[in-house]
N, C-alpha and C positions, 0 to 999 in steps of 0.2 A: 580204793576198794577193788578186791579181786574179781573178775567174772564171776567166778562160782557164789560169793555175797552177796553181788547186784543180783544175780539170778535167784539167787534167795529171799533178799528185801523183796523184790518185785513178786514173789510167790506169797510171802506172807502179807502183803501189803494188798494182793488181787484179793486174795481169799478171804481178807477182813471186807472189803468193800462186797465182795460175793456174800455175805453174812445178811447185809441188809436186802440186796435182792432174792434171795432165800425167803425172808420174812415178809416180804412181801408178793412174794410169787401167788398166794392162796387166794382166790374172791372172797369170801367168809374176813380172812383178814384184813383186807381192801375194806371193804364194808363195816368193820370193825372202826377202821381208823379216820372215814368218813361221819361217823358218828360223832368219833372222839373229836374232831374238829370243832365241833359244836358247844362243847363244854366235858367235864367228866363227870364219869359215870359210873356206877356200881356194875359188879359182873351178872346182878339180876337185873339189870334195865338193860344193860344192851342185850346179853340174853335173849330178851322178851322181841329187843327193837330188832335182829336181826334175824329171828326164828330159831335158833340154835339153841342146844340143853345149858343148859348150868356149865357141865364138866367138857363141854365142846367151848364153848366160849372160854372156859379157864384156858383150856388149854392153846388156844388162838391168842389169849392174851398175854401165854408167858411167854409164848414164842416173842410175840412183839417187845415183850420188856427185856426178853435176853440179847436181842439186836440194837437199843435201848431206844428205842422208836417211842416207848411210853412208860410212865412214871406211874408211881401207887400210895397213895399216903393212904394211912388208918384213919376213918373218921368214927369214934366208939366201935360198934363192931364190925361196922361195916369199913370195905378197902374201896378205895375212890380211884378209878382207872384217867390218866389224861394224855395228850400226846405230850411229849418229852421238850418240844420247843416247835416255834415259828417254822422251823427249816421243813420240819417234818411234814406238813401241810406244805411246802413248795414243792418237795419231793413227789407229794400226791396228786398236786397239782400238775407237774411236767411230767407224770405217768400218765395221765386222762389226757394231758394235751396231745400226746405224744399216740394215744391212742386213738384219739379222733381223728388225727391228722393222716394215720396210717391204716386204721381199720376200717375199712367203708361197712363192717358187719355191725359197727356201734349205730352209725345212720339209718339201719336198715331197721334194726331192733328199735330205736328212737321214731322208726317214722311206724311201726308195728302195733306198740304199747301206745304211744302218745298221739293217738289220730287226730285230737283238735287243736295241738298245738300249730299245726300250719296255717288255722285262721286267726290264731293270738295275735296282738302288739305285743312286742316286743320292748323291754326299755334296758339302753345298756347303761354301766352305772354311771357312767357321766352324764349323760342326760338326766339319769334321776338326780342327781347332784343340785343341777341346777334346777329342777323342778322344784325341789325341795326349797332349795334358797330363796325362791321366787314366791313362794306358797300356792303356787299351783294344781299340789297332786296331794291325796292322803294316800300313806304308806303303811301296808299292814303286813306284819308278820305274822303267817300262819299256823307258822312252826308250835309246839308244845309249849305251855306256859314257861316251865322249865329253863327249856332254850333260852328265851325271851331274858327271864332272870338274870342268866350268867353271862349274857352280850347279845345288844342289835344293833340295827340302822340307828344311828339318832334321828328319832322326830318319827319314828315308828308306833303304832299302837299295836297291841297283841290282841287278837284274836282267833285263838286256834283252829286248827281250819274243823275238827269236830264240834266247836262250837259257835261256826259260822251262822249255821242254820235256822240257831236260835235267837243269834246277837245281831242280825245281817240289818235289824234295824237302827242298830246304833250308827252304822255306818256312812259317812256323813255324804249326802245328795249333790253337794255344791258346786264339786269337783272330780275330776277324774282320779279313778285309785290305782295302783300300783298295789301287786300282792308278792312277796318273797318269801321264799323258806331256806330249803337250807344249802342248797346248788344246782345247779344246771340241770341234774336228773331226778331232782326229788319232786313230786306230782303233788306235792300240798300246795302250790298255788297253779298249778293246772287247775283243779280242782277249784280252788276260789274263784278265780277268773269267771269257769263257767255257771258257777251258782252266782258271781253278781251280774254279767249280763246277762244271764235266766231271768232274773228282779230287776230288768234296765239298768242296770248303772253302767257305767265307762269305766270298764277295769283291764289292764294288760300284766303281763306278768316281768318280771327285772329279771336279766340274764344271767344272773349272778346270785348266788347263795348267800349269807352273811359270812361264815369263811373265808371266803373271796374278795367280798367288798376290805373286810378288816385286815388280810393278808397286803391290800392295796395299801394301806393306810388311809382311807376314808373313814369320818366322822363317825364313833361308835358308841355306845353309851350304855351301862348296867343298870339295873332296876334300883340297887343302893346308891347310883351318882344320882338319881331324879330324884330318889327320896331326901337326900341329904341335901339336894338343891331347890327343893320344896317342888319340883318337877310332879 
């Protein structure tokens, strides 16, 4: 190969990988695709979930599919938005890592918003792992019913964290709970934690999102495997 070709591959070849850093350069789309981790979604529920119009969210989202970050099948008349594979979630993943590790502004904004997280327990997923296996802890997702549906912890119950308040008595005394939602920065089980030691129970939060734990390959389980398992 001639200089001038190698100089060419290597031009066309940055600028495709520059395509994906483009599409993700936006917050709005970062946020977009922190969703889509979770399962997919219509362009009126994220919409709604990330504060954005309709035609703002369209347009965040075609960005994302012409990088090909995320996928769109027709469910009747509605279009069902998802991430495009596994990878796409590592990538989002080594951008957050990458950004804690470098930004001391994410610590500072983390210790701003979330003031009572510095008295939580803390549970990383291997410990919960073994908690589990041991029958130690009840584990609750407080994510949207939704969520829950399309994948969680195995050996998780759902109860959403809006309808904590109501259900907090279902929630069983005998043991310490563990509450999870959907990652590291989502405050639905900030939020649980402090409503169940508000009502004395022993509750700490998992450092880890369902994302995260499933990204690992730990133990995950949909609402049609329990059903079809008499679950």
């Amino acid at each position: 190969m001639e200089k001038s070709q190698k100089r060419q591959f290597k031009n066309q070849l940055f600028e495709q990988f520059a395509r994906i850093g483009q599409a993700i350069s936006n917050p709005h789309r970062l946020e977009l695709l922190d969703v889509l981790a979770q399962g997919e979604r219509s362009v009126e529920q994220l919409a709604n979930e990330t504060s954005l119009t309709l035609a703002n969210a369209s347009q965040h989202l075609q960005v994302l599919r012409q990088a090909g970050l995320i996928v769109a099948r027709r469910d009747g008349v509605r279009v069902l938005y998802a991430l495009a594979g596994p990878e796409v979630f590592t990538l989002y993943q080594a951008l957050r890592s990458a950004a804690e590790t470098r930004l001391a502004e994410i610590q500072r904004v983390v210790d701003t918003f979330l003031v009572d997280r510095a008295q939580m327990e803390v549970v990383g997923a291997d410990e919960l792992r073994r908690r589990l296996a041991s029958g130690e802890v009840t584990l609750l997702d407080v994510r949207p019913a939704l969520e829950y549906q399309q994948g969680h912890i195995a050996g998780a119950q759902s109860v959403p964290i809006d309808a904590l308040p109501e259900r907090i008595t279902e929630v069983p005394t005998d043991r310490p709970i563990v509450a999870y939602c959907r990652g590291p920065y989502c405050v639905y089980a900030d939020e649980a934690v402090m409503l169940l030691r508000a009502h004395g129970l022993q509750a700490a939060r998992l450092s880890v999102g369902f994302p995260d734990w499933r990204a690992a390959g730990l133990p995950i389980a949909t609402t049609d495997d329990e059903l079809s398992s008499g679950g």
